[in-house]
C-alpha positions in Angstrom: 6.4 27.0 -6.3 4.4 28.1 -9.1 2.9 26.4 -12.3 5.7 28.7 -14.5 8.1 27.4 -11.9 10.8 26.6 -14.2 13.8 25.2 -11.3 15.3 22.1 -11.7 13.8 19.0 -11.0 15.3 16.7 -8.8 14.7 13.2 -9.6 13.6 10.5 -7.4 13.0 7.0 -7.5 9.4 4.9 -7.6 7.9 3.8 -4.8 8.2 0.3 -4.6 8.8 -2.3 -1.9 7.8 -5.9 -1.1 5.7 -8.0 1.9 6.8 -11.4 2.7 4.3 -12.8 5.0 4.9 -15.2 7.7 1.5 -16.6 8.1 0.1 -19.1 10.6 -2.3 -22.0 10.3 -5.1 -19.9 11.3 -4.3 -16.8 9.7 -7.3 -16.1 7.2 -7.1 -12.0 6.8 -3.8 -9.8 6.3 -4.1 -6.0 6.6 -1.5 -3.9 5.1 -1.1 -0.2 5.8 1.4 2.1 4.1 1.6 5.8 3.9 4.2 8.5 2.9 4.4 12.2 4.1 6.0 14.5 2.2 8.3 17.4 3.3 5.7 20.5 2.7 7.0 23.7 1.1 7.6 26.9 2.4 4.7 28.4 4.4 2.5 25.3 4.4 2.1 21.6 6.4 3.9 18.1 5.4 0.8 16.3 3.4 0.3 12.5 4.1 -1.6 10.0 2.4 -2.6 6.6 3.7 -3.8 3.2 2.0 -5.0 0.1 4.3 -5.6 -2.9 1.6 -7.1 -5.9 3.6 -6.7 -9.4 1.7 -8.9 -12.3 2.9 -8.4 -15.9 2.7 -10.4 -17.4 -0.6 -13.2 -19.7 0.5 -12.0 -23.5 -0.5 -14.8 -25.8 -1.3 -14.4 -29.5 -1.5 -15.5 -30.2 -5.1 -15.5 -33.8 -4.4 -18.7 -33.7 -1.8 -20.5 -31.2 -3.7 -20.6 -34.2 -6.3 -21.4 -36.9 -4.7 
């Protein structure tokens, strides 16, 4: 593989995909890994990359009391 590499392309489709939680009461945090390794070329390794996201619960306040 070169930059004047001039072969044909083979195409492929986006990543994409989709989460649907099951939370419990309790749950306040959800931590979601994903990662994708690719098959390497002649003469070298795979590569993989990795991406943890963590989402936390947003803090509620109770507008009422802070009023009264």
């Amino acid at each position: 593989m070169s930059l004047a590499d001039t072969g044909e392309k083979v195409k492929s489709l986006p990543a994409s995909g989709s989460i649907v939680p099951k939370p419990t009461k309790d749950d306040k945090v959800m931590v979601i890994t994903a990662s994708y390794t690719d098959k390497g070329q002649e003469g070298t390794i795979p590569l993989t990359g990795m991406k943890t996201v963590v989402l936390k619960e947003k803090d509620q306040i109770n507008l009422s009391k802070t009023f009264l």
